[in-house]
PDB file with SEQRES, HELIX, SHEET and CRYST1 records, atoms N, CA, C and O in Angstrom:
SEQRES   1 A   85  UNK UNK UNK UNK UNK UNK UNK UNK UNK UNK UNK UNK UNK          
SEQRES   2 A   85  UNK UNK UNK UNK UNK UNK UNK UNK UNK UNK UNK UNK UNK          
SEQRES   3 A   85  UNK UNK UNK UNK UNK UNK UNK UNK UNK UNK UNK UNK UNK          
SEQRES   4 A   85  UNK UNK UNK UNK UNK UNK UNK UNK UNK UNK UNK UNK UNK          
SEQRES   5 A   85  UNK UNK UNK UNK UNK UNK UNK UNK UNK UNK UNK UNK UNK          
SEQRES   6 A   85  UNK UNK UNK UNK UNK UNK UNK UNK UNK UNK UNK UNK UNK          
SEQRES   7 A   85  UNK UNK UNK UNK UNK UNK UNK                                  
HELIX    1 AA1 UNK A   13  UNK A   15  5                                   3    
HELIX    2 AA2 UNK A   30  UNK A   52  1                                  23    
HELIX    3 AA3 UNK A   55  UNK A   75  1                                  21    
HELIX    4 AA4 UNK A   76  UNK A   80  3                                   5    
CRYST1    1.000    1.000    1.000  90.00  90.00  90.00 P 1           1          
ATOM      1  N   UNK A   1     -31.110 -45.433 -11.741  1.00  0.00           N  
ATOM      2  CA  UNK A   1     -30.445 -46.710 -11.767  1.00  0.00           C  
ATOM      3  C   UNK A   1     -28.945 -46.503 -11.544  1.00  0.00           C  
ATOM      4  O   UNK A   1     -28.400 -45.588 -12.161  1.00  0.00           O  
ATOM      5  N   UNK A   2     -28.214 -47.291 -10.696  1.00  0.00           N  
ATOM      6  CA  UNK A   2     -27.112 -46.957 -10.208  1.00  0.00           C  
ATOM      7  C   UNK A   2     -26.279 -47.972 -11.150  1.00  0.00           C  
ATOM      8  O   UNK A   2     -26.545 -49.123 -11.495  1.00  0.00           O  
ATOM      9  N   UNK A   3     -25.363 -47.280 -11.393  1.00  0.00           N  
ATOM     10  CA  UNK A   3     -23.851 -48.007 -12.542  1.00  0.00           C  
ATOM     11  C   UNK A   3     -22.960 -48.440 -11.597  1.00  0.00           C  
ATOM     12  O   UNK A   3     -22.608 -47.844 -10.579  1.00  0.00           O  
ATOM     13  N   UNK A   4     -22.471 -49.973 -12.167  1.00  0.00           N  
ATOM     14  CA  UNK A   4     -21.223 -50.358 -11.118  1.00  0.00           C  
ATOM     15  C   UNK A   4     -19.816 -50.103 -11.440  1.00  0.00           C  
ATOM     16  O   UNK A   4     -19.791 -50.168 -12.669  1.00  0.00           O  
ATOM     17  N   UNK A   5     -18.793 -49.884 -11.081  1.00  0.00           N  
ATOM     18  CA  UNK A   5     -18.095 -49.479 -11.568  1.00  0.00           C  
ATOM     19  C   UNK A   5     -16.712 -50.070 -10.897  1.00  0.00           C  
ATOM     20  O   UNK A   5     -16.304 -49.757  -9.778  1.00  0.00           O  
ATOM     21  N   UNK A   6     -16.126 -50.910 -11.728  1.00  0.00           N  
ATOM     22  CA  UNK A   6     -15.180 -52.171 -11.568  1.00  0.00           C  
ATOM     23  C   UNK A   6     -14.011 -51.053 -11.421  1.00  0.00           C  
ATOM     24  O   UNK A   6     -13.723 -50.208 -12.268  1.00  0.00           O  
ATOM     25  N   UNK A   7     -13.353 -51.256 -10.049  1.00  0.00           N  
ATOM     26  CA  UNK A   7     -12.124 -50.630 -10.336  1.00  0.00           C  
ATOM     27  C   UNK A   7     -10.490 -51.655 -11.248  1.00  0.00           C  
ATOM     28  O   UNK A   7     -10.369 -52.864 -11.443  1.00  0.00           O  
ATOM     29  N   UNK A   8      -9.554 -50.531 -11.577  1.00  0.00           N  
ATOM     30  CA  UNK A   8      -9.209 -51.599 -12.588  1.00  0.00           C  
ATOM     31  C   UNK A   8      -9.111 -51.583 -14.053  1.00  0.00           C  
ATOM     32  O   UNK A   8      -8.223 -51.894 -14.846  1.00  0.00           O  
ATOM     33  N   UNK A   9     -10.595 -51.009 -14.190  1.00  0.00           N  
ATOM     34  CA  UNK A   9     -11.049 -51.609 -15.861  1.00  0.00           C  
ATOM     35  C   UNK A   9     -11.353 -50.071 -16.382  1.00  0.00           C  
ATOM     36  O   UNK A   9     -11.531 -49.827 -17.576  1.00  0.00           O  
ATOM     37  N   UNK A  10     -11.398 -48.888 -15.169  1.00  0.00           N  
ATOM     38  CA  UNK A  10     -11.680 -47.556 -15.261  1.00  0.00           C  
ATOM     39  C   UNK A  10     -10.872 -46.804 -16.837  1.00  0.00           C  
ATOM     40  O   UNK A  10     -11.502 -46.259 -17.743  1.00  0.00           O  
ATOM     41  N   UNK A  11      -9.763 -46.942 -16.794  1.00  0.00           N  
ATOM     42  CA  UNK A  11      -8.879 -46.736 -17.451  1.00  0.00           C  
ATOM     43  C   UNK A  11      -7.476 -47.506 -18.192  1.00  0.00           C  
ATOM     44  O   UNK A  11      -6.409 -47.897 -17.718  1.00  0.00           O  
ATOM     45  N   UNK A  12      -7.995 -47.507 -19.451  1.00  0.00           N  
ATOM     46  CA  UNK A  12      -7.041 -48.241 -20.587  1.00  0.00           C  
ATOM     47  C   UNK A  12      -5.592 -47.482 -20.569  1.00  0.00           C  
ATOM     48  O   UNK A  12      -5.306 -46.607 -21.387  1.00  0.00           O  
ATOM     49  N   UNK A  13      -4.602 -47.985 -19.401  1.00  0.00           N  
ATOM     50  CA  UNK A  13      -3.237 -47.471 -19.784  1.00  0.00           C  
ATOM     51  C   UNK A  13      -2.505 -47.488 -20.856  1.00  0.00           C  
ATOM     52  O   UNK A  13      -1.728 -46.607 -21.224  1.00  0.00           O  
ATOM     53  N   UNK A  14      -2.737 -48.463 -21.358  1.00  0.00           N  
ATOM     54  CA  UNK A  14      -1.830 -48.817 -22.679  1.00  0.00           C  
ATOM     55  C   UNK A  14      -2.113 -47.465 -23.380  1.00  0.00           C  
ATOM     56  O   UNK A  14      -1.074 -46.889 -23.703  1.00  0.00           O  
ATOM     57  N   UNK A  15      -3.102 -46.900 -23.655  1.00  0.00           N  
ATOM     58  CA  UNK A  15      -3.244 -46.071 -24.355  1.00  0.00           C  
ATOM     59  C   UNK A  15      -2.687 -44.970 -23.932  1.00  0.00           C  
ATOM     60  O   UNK A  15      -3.057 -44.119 -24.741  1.00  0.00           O  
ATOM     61  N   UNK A  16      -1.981 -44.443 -23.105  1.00  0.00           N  
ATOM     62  CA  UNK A  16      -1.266 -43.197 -22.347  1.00  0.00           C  
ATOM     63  C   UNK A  16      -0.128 -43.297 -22.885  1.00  0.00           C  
ATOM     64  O   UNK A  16       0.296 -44.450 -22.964  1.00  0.00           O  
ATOM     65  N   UNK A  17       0.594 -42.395 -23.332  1.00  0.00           N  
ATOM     66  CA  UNK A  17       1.717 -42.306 -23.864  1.00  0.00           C  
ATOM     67  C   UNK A  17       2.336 -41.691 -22.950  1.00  0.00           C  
ATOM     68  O   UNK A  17       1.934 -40.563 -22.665  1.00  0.00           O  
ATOM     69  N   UNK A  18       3.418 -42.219 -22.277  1.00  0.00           N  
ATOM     70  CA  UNK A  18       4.187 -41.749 -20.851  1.00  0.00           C  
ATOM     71  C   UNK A  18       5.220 -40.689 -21.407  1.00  0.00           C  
ATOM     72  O   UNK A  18       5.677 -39.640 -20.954  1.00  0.00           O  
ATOM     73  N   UNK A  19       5.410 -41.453 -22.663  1.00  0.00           N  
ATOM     74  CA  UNK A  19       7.080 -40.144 -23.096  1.00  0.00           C  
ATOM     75  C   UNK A  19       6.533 -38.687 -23.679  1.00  0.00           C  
ATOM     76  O   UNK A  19       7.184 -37.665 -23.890  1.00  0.00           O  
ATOM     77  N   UNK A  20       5.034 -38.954 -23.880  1.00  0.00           N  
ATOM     78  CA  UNK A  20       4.457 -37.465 -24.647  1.00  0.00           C  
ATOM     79  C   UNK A  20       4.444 -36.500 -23.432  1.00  0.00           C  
ATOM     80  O   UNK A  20       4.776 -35.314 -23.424  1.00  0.00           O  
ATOM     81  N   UNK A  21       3.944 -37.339 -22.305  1.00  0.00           N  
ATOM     82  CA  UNK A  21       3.654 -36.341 -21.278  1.00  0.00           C  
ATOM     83  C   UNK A  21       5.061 -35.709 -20.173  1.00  0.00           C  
ATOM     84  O   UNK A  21       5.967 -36.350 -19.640  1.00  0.00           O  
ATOM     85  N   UNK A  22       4.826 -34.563 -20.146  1.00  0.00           N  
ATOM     86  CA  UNK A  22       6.210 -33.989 -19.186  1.00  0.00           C  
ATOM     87  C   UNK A  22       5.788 -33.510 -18.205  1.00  0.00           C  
ATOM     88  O   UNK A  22       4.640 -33.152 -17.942  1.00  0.00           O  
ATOM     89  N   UNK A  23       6.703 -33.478 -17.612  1.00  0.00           N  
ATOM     90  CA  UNK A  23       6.668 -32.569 -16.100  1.00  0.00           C  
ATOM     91  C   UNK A  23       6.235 -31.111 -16.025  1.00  0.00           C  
ATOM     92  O   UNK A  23       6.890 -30.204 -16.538  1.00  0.00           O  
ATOM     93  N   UNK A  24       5.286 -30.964 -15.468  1.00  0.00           N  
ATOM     94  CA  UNK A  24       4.672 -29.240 -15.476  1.00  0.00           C  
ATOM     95  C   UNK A  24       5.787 -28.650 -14.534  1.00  0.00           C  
ATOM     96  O   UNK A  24       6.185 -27.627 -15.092  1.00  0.00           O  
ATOM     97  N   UNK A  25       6.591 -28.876 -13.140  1.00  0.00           N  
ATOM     98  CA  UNK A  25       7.372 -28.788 -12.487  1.00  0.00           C  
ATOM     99  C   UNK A  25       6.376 -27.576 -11.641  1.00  0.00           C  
ATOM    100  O   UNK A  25       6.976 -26.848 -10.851  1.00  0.00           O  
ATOM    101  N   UNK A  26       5.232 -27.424 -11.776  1.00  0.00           N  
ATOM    102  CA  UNK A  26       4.551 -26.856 -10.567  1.00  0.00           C  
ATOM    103  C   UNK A  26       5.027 -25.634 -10.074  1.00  0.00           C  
ATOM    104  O   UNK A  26       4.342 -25.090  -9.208  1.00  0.00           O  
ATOM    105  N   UNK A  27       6.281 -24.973 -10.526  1.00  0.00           N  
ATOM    106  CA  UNK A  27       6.858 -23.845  -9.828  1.00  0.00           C  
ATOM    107  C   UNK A  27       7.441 -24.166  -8.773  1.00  0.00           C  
ATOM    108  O   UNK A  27       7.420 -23.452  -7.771  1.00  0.00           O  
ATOM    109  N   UNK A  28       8.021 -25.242  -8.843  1.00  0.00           N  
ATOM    110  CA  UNK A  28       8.933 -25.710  -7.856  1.00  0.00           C  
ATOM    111  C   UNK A  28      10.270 -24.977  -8.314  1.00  0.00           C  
ATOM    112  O   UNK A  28      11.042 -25.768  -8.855  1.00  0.00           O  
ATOM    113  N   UNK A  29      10.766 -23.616  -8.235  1.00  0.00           N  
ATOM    114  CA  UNK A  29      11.892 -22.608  -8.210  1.00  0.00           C  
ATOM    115  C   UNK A  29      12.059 -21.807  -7.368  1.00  0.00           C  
ATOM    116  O   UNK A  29      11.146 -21.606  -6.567  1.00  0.00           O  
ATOM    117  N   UNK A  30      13.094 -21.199  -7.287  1.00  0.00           N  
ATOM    118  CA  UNK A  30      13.301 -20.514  -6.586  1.00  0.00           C  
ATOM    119  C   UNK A  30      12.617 -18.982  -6.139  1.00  0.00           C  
ATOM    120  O   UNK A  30      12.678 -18.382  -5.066  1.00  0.00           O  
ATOM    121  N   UNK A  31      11.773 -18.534  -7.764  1.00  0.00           N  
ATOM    122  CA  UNK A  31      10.909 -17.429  -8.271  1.00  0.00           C  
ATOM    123  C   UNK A  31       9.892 -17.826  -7.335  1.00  0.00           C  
ATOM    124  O   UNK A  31       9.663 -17.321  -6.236  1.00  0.00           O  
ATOM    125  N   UNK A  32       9.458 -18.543  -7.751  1.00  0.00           N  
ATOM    126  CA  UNK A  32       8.078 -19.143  -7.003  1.00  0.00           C  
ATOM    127  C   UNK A  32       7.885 -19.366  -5.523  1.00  0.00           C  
ATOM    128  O   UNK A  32       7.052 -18.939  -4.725  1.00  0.00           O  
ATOM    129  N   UNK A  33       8.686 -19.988  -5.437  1.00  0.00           N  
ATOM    130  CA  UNK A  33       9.091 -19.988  -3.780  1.00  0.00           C  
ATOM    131  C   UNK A  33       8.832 -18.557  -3.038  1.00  0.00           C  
ATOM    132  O   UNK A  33       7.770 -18.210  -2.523  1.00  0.00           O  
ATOM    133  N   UNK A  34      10.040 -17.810  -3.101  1.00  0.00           N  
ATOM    134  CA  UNK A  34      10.432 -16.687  -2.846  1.00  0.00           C  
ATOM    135  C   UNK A  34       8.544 -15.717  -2.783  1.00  0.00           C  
ATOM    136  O   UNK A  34       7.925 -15.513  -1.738  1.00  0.00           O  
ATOM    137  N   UNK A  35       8.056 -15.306  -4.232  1.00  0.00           N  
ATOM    138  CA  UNK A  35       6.887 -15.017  -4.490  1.00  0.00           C  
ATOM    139  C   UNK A  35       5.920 -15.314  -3.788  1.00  0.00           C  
ATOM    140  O   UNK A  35       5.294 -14.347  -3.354  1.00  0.00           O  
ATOM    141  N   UNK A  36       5.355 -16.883  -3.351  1.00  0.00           N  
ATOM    142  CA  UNK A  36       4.536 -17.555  -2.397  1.00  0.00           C  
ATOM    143  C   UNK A  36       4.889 -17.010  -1.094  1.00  0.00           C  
ATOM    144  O   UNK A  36       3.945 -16.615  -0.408  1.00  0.00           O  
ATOM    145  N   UNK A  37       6.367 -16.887  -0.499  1.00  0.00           N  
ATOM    146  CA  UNK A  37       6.883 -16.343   0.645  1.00  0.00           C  
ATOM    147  C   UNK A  37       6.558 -15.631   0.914  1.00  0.00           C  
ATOM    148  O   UNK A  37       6.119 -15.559   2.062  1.00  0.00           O  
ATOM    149  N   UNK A  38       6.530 -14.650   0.128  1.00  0.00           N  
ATOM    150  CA  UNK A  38       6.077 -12.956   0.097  1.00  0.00           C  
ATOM    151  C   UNK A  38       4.617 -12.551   0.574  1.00  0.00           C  
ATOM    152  O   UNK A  38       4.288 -11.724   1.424  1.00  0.00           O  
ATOM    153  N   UNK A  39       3.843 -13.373  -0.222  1.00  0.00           N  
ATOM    154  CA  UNK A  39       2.502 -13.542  -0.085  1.00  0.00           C  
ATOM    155  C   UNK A  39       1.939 -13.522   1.119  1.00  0.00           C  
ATOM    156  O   UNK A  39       1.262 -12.655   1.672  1.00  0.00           O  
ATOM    157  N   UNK A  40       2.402 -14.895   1.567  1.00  0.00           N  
ATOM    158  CA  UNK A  40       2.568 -15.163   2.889  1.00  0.00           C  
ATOM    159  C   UNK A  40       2.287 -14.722   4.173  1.00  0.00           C  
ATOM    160  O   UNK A  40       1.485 -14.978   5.072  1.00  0.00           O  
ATOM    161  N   UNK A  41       3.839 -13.472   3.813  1.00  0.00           N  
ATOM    162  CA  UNK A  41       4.408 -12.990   4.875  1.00  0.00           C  
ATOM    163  C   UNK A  41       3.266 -11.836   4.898  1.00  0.00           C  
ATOM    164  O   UNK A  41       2.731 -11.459   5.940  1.00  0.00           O  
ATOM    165  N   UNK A  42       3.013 -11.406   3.807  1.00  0.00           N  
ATOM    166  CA  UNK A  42       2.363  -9.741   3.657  1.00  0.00           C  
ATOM    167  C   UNK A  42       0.493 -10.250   4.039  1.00  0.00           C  
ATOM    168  O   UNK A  42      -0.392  -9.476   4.405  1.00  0.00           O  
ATOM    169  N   UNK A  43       0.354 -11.853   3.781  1.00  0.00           N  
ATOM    170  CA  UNK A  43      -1.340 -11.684   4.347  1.00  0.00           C  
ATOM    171  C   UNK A  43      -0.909 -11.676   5.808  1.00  0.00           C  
ATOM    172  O   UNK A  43      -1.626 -10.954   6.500  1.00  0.00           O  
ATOM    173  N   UNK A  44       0.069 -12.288   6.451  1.00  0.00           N  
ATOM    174  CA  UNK A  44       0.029 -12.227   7.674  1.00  0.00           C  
ATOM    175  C   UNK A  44       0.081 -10.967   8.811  1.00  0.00           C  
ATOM    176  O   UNK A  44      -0.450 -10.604   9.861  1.00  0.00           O  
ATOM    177  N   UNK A  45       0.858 -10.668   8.068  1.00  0.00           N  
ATOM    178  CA  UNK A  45       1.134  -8.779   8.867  1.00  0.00           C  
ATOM    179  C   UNK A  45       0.015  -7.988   8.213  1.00  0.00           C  
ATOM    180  O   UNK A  45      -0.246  -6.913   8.753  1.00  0.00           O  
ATOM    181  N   UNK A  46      -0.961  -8.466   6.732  1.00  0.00           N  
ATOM    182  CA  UNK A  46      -2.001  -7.583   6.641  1.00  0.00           C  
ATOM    183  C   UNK A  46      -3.019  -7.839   7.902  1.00  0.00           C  
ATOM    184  O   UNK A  46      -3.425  -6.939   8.637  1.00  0.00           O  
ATOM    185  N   UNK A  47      -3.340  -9.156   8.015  1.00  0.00           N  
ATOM    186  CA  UNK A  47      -4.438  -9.891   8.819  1.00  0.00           C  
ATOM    187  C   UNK A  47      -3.965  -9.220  10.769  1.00  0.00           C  
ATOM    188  O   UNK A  47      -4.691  -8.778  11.659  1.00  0.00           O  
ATOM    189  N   UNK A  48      -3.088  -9.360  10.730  1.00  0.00           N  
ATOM    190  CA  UNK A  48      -2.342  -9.124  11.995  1.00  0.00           C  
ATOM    191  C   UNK A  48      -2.886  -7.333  12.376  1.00  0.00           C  
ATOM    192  O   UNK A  48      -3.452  -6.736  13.292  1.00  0.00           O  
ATOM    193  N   UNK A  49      -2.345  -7.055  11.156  1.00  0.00           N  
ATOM    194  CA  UNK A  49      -2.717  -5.114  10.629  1.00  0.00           C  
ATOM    195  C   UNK A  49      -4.293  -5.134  11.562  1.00  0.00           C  
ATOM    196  O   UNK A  49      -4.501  -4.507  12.601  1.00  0.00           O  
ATOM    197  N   UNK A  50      -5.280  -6.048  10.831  1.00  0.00           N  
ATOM    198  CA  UNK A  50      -6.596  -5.883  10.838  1.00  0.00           C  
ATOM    199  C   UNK A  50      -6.737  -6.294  12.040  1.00  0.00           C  
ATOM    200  O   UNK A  50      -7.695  -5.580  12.337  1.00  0.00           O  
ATOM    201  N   UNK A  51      -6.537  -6.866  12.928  1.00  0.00           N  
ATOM    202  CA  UNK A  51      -7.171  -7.147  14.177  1.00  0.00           C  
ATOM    203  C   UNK A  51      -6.547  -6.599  15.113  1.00  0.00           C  
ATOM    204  O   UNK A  51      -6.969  -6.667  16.267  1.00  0.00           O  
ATOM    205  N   UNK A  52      -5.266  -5.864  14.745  1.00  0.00           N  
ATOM    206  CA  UNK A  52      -4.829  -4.271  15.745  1.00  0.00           C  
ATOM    207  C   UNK A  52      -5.099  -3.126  15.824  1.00  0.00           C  
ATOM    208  O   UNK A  52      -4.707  -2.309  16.657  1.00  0.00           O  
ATOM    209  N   UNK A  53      -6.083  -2.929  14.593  1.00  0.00           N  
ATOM    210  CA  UNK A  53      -6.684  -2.142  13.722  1.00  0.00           C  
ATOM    211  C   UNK A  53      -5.455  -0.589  13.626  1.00  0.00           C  
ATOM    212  O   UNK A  53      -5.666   0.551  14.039  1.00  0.00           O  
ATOM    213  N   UNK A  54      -4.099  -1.195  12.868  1.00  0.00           N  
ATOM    214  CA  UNK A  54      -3.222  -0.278  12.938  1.00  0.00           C  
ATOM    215  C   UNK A  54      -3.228  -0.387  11.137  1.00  0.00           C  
ATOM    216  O   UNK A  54      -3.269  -1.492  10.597  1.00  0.00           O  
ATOM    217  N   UNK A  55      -3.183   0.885  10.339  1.00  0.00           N  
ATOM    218  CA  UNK A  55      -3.129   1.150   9.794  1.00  0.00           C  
ATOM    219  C   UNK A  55      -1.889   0.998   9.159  1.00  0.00           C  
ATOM    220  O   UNK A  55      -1.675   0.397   8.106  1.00  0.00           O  
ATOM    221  N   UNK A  56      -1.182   1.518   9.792  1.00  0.00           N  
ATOM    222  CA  UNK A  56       0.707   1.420   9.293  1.00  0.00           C  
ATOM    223  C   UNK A  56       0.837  -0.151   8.510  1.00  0.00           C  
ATOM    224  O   UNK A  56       1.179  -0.439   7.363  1.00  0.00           O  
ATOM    225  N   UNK A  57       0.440  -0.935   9.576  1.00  0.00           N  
ATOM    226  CA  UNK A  57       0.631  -2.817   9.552  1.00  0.00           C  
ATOM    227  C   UNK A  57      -0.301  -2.744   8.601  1.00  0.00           C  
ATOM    228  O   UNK A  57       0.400  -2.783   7.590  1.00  0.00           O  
ATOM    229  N   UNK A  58      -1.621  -2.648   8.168  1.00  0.00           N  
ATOM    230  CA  UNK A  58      -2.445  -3.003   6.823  1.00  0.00           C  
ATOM    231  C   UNK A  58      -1.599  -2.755   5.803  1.00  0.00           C  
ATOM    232  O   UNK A  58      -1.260  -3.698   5.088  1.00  0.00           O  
ATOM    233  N   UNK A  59      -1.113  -1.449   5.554  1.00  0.00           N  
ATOM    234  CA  UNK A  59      -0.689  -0.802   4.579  1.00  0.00           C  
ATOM    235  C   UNK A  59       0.853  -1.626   4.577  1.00  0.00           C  
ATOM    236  O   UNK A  59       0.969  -2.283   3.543  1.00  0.00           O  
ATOM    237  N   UNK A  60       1.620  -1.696   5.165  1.00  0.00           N  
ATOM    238  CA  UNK A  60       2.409  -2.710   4.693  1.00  0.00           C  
ATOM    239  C   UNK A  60       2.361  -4.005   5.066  1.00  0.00           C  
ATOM    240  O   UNK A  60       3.389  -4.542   5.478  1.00  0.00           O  
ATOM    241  N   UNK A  61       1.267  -4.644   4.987  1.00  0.00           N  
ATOM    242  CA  UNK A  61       1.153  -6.463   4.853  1.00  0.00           C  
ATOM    243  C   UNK A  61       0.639  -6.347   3.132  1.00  0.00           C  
ATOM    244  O   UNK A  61       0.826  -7.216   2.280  1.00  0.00           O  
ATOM    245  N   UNK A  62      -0.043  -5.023   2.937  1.00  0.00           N  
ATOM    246  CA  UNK A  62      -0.608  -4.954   1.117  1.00  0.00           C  
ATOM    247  C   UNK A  62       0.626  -4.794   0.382  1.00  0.00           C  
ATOM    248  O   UNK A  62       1.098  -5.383  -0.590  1.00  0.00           O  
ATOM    249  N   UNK A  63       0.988  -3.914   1.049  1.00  0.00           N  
ATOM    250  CA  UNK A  63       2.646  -3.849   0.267  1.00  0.00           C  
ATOM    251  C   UNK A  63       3.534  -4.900  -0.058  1.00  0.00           C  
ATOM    252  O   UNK A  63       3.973  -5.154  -1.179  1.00  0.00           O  
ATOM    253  N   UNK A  64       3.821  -5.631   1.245  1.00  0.00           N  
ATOM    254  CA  UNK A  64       4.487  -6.692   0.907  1.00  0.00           C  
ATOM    255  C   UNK A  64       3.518  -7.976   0.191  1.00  0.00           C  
ATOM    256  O   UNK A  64       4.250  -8.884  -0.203  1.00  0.00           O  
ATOM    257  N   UNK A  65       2.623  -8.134   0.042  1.00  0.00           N  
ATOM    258  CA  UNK A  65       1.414  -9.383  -0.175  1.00  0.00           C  
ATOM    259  C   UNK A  65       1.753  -8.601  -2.012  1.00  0.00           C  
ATOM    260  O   UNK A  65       2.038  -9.315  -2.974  1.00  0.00           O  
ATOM    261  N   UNK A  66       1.657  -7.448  -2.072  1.00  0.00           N  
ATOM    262  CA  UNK A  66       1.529  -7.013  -3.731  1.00  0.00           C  
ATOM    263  C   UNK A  66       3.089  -7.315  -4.212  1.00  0.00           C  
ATOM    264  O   UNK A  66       3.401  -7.720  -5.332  1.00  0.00           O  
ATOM    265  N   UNK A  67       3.848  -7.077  -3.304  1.00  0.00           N  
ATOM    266  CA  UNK A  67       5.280  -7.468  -3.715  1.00  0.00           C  
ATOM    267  C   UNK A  67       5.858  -8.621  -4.382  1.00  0.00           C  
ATOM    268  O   UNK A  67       6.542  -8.612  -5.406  1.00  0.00           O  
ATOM    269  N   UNK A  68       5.380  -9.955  -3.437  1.00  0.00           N  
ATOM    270  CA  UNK A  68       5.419 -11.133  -3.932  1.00  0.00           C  
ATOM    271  C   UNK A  68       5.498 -11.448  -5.360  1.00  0.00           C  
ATOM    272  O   UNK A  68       6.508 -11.907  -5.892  1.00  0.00           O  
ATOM    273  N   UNK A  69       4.088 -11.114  -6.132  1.00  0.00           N  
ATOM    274  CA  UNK A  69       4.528 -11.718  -7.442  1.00  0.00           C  
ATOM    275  C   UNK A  69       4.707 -10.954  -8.409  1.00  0.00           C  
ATOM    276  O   UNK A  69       4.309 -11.093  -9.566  1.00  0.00           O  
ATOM    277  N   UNK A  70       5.727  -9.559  -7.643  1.00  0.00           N  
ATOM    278  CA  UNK A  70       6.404  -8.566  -8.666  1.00  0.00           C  
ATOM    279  C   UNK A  70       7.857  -9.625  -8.551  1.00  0.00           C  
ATOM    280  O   UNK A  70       8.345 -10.333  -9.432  1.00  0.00           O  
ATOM    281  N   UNK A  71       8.213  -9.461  -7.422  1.00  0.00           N  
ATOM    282  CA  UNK A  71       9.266 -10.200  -7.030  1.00  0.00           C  
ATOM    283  C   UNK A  71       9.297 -11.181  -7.442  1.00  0.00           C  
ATOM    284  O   UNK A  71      10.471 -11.512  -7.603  1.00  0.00           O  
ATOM    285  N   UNK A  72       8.394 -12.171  -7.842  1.00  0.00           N  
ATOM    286  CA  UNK A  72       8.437 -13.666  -8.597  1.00  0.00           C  
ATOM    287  C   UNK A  72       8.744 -13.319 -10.131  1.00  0.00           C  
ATOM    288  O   UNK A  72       9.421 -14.162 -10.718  1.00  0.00           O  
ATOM    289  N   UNK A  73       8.502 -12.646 -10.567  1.00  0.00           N  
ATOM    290  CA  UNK A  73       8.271 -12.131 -11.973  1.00  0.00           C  
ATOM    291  C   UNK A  73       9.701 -11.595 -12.333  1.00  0.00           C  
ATOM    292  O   UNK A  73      10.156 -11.933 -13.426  1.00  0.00           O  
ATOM    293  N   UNK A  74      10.437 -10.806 -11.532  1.00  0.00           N  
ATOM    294  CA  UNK A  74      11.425  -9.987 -11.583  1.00  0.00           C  
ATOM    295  C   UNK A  74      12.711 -11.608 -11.212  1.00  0.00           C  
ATOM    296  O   UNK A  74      13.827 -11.602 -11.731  1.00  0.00           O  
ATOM    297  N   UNK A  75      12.448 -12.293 -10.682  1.00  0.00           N  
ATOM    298  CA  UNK A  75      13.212 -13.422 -10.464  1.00  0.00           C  
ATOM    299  C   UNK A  75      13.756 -14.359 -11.300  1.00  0.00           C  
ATOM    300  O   UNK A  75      14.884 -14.803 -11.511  1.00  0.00           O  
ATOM    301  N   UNK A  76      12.385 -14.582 -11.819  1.00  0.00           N  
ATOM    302  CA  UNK A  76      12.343 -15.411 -13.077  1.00  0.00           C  
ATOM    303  C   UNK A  76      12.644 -15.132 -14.345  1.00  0.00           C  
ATOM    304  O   UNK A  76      12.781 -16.038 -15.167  1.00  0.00           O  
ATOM    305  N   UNK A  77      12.862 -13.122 -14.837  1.00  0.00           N  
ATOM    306  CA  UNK A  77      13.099 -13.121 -15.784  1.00  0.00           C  
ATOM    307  C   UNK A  77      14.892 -13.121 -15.344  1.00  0.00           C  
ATOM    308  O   UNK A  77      15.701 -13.410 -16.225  1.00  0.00           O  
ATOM    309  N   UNK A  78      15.253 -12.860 -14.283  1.00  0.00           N  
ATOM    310  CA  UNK A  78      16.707 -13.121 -14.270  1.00  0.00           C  
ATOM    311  C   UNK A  78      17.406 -14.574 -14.060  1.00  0.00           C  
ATOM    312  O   UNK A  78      18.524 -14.766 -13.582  1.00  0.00           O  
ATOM    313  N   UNK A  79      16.514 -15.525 -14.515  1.00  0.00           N  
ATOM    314  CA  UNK A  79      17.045 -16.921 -14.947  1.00  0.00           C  
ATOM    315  C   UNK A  79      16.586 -17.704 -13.433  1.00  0.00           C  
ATOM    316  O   UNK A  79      17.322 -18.663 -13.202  1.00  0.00           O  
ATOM    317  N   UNK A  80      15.789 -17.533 -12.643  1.00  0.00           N  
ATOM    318  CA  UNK A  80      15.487 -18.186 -11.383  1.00  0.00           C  
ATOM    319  C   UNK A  80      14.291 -18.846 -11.600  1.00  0.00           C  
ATOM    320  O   UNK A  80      13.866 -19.440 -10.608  1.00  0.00           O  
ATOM    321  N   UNK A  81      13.626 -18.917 -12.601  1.00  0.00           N  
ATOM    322  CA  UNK A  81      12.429 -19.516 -13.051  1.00  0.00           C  
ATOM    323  C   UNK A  81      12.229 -20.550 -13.452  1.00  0.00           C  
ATOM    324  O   UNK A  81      13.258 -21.205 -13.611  1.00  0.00           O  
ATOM    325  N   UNK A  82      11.055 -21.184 -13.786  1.00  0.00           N  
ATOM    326  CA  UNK A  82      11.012 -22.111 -14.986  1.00  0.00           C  
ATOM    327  C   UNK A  82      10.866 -21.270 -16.407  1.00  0.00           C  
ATOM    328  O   UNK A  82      10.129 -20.366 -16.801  1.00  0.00           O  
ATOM    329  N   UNK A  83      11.943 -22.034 -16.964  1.00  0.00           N  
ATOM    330  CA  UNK A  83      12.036 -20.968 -18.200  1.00  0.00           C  
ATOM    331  C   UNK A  83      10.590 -21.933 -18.682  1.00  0.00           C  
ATOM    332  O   UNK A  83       9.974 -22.929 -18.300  1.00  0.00           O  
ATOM    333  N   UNK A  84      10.522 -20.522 -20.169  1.00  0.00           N  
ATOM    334  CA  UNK A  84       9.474 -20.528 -20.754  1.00  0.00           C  
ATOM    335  C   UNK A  84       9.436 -21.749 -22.254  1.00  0.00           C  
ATOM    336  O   UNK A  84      10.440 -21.798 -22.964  1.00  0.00           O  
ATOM    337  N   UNK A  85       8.476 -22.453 -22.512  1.00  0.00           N  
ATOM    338  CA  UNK A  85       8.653 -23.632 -23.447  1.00  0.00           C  
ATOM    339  C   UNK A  85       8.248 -22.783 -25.113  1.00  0.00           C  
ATOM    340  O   UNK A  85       8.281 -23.430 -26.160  1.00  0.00           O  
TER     341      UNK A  85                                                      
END                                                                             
């Protein structure tokens, strides 16, 4: 048996407390950024590595792809982060 389902009536806002809830801020920093960049850059020159089948290029697209979120980590504890709550 199929349920109808009134849009609208889904959810009682009143009951949400807007000021309890905060901003997660997603890693929208500069740590993060930078880190994701890294990532990035290092699957691309890994993937690139793999279909030239050059070894040198695998070995550093892993390098740089593992770098990333040393480098995010190392960023953030020098104040480029979202600090910690």
């Amino acid at each position: 048996m199929a349920t109808t389902r009134r849009a609208g009536n889904d959810l009682d806002r009143s009951a949400i407390d807007y000021d309890r809830i905060k901003d997660p801020g997603h890693g929208n920093t500069p740590a993060a950024w930078m880190g994701v960049f890294l990532m990035l850059v290092g699957s691309t020159i890994l993937a690139l590595g793999i279909v030239l089948e050059s070894d040198v290029t695998i070995w550093t697209g892993v390098i740089i792809a593992v770098a990333g979120p040393v480098v995010g980590l190392i960023m953030r504890a020098a104040g480029k982060g979202k600090p910690r709550s």
